[in-house]
C-alpha atoms as one frame of an Amber mdcrd trajectory, in Angstrom:
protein
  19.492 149.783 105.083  15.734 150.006 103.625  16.042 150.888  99.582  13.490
 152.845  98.545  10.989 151.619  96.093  12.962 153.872  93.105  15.737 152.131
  93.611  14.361 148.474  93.860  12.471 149.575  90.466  15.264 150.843  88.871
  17.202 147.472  89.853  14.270 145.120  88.432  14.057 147.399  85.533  17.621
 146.816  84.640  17.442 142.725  85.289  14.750 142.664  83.247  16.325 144.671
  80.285  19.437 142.530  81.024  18.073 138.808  81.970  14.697 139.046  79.511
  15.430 141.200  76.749  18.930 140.113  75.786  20.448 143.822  75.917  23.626
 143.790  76.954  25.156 145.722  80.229  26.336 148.815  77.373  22.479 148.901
  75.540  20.650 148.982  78.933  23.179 151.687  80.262  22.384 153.779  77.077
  18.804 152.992  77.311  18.230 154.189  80.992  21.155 157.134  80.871  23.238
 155.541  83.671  27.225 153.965  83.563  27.939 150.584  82.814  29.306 150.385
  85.996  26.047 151.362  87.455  24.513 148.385  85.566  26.722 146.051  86.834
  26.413 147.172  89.981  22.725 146.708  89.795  22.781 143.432  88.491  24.780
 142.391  91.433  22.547 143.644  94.041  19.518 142.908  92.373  21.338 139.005
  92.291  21.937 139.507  96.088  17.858 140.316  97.069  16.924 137.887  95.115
  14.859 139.933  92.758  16.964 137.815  89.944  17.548 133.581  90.947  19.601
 131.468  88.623  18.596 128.311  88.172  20.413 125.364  86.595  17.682 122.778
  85.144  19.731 119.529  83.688  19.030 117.552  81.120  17.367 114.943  81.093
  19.496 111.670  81.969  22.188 113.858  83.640  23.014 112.913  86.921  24.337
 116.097  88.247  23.266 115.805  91.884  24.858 112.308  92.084  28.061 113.644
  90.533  27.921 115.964  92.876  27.190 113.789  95.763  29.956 111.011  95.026
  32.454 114.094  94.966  31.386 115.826  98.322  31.524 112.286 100.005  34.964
 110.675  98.523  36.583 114.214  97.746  36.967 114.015  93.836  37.465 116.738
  91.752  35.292 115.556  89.202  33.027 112.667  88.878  31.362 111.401  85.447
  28.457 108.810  85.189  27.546 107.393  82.169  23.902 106.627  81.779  23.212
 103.105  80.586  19.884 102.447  78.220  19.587  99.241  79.361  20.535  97.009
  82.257  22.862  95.113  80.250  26.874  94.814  79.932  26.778  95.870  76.394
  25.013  99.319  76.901  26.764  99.392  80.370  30.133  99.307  78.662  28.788
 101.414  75.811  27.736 104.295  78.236  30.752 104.301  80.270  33.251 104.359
  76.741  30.707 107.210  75.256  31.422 109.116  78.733  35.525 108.469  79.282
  35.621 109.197  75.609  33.944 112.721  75.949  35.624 113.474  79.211  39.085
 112.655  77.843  38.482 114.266  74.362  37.692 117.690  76.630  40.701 117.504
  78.246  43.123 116.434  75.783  45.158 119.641  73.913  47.835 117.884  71.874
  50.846 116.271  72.228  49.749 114.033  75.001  50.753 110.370  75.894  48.024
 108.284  76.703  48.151 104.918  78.496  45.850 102.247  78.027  45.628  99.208
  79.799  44.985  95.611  78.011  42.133  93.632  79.179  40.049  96.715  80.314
  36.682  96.417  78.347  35.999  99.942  79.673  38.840 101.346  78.349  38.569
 100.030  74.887  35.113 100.916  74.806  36.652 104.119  75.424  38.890 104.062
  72.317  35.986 102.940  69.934  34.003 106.000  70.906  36.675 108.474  70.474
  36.912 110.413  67.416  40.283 109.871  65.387  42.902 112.154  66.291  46.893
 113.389  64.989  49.164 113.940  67.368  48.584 111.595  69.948  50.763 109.467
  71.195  49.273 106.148  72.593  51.498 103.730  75.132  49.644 100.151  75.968
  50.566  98.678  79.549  50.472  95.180  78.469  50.928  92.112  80.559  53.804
  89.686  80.097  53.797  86.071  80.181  55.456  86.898  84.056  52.788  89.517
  84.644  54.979  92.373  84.785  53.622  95.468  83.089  55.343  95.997  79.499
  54.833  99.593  77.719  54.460  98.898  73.605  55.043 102.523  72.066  52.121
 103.448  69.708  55.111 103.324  66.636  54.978  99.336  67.610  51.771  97.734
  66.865  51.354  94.372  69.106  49.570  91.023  68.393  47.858  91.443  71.602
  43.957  92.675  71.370  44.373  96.104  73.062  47.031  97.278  70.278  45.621
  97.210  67.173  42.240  98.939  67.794  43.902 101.539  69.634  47.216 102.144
  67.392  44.585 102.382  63.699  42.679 105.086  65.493  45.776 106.940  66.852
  48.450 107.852  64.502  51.194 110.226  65.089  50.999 113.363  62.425
């Protein structure tokens, strides 16, 4: 069906009131004399004829087409990259912590147990770029002497190197 060119005004009219302006659905309805509904309705189909494109421009260093890449191809829900300054282990390490430690501090909402492995650098680079927290509970997997995994409740500090860190940061409140 052919619109006519009142309508196709009326629709850009509207997206730009909407999408340039800043008014929201209500002020443009008011402004013009039409429904809300009508607006919305509008927005929609001017979405639909492309008279109105969204485009999502990331940030610099952000990987999103990657991401999004590594997840179509392995079928992940949700794949992170941390952007290293520097070739480097240090600032390879550093970038991967600063990213679990932003992904995990997004998804945490309280009252959580959290494992943490011993001998994972990644993992307590993790831990030194978290911000401290109540109300977590922390449980190490440390190896035994016979290499079978141990769990050290956060209550229980241990001599081994992945404990302390973790357990000063971490304290149940």
């Amino acid at each position: 069906m052919m619109r006519s060119n009142l309508d196709l005004r009326l629709m850009t009219r509207v997206a730009r009131l909407y999408h340039e302006d800043g008014l929201t659905q209500t002020e443009v309805a008011h402004r013009l004399g039409i429904t809300q509904v009508t607006v919305s309705r509008l927005l929609k189909k001017a979405e639909e004829l492309g008279i109105v494109r969204t485009t999502v421009v990331p940030p610099p260093g952000a990987v999103a087409d990657l991401e999004r890449s590594l997840e179509a191809t392995f079928g992940l829900r949700q794949v992170i990259i941390g952007d290293a300054a520097r070739d480097a282990e240090a600032a390879v390490l550093n970038a991967i912590g600063s990213a679990a430690a932003h992904f995990l501090e997004s998804t945490l909402r309280g009252r959580e147990v959290i494992g943490i492995s011993s001998g994972s650098a990644s993992l307590l680079a993790m831990v030194e770029h978290m911000h401290p927290r109540k109300n977590a509970e922390i449980v190490w997997w440390c190896n035994s002497w016979a290499g079978w995994a141990t769990p050290r409740p956060s209550g229980t500090p241990t001599a081994w190197p992945c404990g302390w860190p973790v357990y000063s940061k971490f304290q149940k409140g």
